[in-house]
C-alpha positions in Angstrom: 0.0 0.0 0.0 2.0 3.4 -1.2 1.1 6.6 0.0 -1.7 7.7 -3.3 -3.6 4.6 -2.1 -3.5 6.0 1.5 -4.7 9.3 0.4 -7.6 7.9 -1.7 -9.0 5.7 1.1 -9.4 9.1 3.6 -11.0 11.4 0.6 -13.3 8.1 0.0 -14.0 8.0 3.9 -14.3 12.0 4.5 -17.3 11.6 2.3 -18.7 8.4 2.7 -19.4 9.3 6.3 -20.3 13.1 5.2 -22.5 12.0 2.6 -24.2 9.8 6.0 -24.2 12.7 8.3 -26.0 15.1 5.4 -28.9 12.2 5.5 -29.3 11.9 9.2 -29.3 15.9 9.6 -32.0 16.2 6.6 -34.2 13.0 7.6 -33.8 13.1 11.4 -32.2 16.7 12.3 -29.4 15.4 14.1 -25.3 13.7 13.3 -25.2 10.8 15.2 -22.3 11.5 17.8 -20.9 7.8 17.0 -20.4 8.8 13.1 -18.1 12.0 13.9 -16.1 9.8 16.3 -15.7 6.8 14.0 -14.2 9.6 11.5 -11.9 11.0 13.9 -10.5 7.7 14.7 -10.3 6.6 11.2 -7.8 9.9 10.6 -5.6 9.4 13.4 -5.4 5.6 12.9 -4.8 6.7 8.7 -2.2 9.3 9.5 -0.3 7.2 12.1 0.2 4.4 9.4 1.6 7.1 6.8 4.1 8.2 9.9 5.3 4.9 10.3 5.2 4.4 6.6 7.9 7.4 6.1 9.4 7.8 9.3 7.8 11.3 9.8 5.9 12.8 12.5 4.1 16.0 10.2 1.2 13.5 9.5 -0.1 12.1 13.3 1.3 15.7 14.4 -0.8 17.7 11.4 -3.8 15.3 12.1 -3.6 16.1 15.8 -3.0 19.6 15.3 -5.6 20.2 12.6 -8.4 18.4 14.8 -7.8 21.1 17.8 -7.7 23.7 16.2 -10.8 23.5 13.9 -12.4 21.7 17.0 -12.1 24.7 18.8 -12.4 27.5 16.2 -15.8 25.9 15.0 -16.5 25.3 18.6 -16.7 29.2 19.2 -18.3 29.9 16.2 -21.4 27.6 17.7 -21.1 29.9 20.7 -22.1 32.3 18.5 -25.1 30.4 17.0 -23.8 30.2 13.6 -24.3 26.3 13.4 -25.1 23.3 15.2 -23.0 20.8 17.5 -23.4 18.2 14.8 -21.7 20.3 12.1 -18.7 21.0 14.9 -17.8 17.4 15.6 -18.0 16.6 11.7 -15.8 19.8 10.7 -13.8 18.2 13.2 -14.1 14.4 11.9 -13.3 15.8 8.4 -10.2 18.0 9.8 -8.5 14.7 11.5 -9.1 12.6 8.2 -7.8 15.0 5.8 -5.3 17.7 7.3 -3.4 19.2 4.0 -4.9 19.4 1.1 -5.7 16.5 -1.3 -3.9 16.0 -4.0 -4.4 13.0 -6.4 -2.0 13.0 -9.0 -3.7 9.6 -11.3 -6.9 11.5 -11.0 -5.7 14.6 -12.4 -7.1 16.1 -9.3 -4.8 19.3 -9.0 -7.2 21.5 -6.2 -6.0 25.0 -5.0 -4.2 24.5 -1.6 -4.5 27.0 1.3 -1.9 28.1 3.6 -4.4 27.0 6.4 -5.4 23.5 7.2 -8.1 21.5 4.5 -10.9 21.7 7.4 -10.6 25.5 6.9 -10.9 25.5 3.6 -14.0 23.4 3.9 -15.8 25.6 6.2 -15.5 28.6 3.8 -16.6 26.7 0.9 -19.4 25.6 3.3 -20.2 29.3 4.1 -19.8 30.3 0.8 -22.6 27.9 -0.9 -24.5 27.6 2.2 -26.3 30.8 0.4 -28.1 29.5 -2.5 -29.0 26.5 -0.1 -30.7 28.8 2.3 -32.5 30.9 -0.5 -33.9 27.5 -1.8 -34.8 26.5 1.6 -36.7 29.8 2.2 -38.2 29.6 -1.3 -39.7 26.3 -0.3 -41.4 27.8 2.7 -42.9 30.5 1.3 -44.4 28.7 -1.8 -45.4 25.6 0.8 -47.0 28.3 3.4 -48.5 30.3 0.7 -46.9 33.6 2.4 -47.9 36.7 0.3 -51.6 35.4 -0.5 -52.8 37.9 2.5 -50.1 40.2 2.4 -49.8 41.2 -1.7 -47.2 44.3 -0.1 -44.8 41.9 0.6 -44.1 40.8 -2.6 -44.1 43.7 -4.2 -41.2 45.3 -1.5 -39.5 41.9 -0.8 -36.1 43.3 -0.4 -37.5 46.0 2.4 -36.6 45.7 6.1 -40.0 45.0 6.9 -40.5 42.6 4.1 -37.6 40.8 5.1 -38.4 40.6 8.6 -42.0 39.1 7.7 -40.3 36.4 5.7 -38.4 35.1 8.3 -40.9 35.4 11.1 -43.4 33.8 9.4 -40.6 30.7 7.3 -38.0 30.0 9.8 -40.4 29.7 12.9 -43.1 27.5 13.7 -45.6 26.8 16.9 -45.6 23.4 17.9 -47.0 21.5 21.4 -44.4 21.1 23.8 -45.1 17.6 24.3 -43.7 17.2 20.3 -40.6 19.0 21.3 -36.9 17.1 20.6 -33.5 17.1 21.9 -31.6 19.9 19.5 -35.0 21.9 18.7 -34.1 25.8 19.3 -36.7 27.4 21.3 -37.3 31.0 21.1 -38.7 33.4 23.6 -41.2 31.8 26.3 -42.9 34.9 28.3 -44.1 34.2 31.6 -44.6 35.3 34.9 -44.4 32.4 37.3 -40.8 32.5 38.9 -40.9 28.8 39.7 -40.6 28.4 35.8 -37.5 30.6 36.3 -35.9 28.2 39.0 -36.9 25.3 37.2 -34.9 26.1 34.4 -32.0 27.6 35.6 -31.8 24.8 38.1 -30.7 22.6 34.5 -28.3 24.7 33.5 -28.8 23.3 29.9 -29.5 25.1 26.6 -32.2 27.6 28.1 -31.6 30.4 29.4 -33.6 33.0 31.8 -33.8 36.8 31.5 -35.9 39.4 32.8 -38.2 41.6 30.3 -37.5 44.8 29.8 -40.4 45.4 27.7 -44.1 46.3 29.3 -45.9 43.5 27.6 -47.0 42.5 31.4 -44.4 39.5 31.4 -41.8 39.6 34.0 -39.8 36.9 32.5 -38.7 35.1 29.3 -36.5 31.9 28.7 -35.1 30.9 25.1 -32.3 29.2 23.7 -29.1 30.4 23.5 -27.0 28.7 21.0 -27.9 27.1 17.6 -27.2 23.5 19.5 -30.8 23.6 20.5 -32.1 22.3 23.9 -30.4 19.1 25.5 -32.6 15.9 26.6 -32.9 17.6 29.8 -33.8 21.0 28.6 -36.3 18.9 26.9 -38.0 16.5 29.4 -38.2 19.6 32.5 -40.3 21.4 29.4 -42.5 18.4 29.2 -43.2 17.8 32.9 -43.8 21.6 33.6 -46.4 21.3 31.0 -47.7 17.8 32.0 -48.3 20.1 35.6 -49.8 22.7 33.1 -46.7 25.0 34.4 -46.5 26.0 30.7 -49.0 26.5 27.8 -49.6 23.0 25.8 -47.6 25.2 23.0 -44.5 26.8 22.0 -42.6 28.6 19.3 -39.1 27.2 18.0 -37.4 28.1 14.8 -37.1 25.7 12.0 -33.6 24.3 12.1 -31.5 25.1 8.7 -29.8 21.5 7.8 -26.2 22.9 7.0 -24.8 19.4 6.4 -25.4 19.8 2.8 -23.6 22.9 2.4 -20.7 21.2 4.5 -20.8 17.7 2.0 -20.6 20.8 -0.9 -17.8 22.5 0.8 -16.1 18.8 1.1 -16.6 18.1 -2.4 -15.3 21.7 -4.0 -12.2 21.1 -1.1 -11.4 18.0 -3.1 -11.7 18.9 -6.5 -10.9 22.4 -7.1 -9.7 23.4 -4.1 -10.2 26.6 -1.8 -13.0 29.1 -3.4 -11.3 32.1 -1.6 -7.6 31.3 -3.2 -9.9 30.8 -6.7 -11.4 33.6 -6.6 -8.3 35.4 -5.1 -6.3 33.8 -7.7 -8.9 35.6 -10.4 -8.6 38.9 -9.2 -5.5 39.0 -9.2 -5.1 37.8 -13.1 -8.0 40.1 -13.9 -5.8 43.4 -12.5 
């Protein structure tokens, strides 16, 4: 086994298992845990053997390497509600697998490298064509939901700040019964009164979070989500049971998760065939001038 061989089996593997993850996170809204960990064992057992292979630590070490750091930069960007847990651990799976850029000579594969790790590269072709996935996604909504029937103005000033804000409150949000609700779902504001609800819930110290109301709507209180990870199992099964005591209404309002795993198989696939889309397009520029 030479090193091409190698190199081919952990492209095939980065999206074999990213191709899997993209079908959980569209059928069931969630990447399994056990698929993200399978990958990240898979790079470092991979990279290990091409150590041994040529007697040099830059693979395990780059591998290693390349898994912290996208683990944590992609880690704070989930602080920041940008994207999911899921997408995290399989930014990192794909970052332990692949750590420089693929290069396949036999299959005339000749991408534009970065100076940065693949992952990185990935995760800005992800952003990058995450765009026309989320206009499509949006599109689908509002044909599905019917949204300008009873509002004609709309249409007609769909670029407006108002406009704009109507789309999304009305396609990326939805009111379901809290006894439907599932582990990941991202809850938005709760209003309420009752400070039990308020104890209850900080009392978890999950995905919910309590603050006070500053508007005078005649609530003292609201709790929401606070990270695009959506609620945990116990954020979950406390909402249940308050509402089982009829604590809370029988409903509530979440917002209707964006799968981003497609964009991220998309990213993947760009990575391995033509390489980083800010070097291409940086690389264009600069032959245009």
């Amino acid at each position: 086994m030479n090193f091409t061989t190698i190199f081919l089996i952990q492209i095939v593997i980065t999206i074999l298992f990213s191709v899997l993850a993209t079908i959980f996170d569209v059928r069931k809204g969630i990447v399994p845990d056990m698929l993200c960990y399978i990958m990240v064992v898979c790079g470092l057992v991979s990279n290990l053997i091409l150590t041994l292979m040529s007697n040099n630590i830059k693979f395990i070490l780059a591998s290693i390497i390349s898994m912290i750091i996208t683990y944590t930069i992609t880690y704070l960007l989930w602080e920041l509600k940008m994207w999911g847990g899921g997408d995290v651990k399989l930014f990192t799976g794909i970052a332990t697998v692949i750590p420089f850029g693929a290069n396949i000579d036999f299959l005339n594969i000749f991408p534009i490298l970065s100076i940065y790790p693949f992952s990185f590269s990935v995760v800005i072709n992800s952003i990058l064509v995450s765009f026309p996935f989320l206009v499509i996604f949006v599109t689908y909504l509002m044909v599905k939901k019917d949204l300008f029937k009873n509002n004609i103005d709309a249409l007609f000033n769909i670029f407006s700040i108002n406009s704009l804000k109507y789309i999304k409150k009305q396609t990326l949000n939805k009111t379901i019964p809290i006894a439907d609700l599932k582990e990941g779902d991202i809850v938005n504001s709760y209003y309420f009164n009752n400070e039990c609800i308020a104890e209850l819930i900080e009392e978890i110290d999950g995905n919910l979070k309590v603050y006070k109301n500053n508007e005078d709507d005649g609530f003292k209180y609201y709790f929401k989500s606070i990270s695009a990870g959506g609620i945990t199992n116990r954020d979950m099964m406390q909402l249940k049971i308050m509402n089982a005591q009829q604590i809370l209404t029988k409903d509530i309002s979440v917002k209707i998760s964006y799968p981003f795993t497609p964009a991220i198989f998309a990213g993947l696939i760009i990575a391995v065939v033509f390489g980083d889309m800010m070097m291409l397009f940086t690389k264009n520029i600069v032959l245009v001038i």
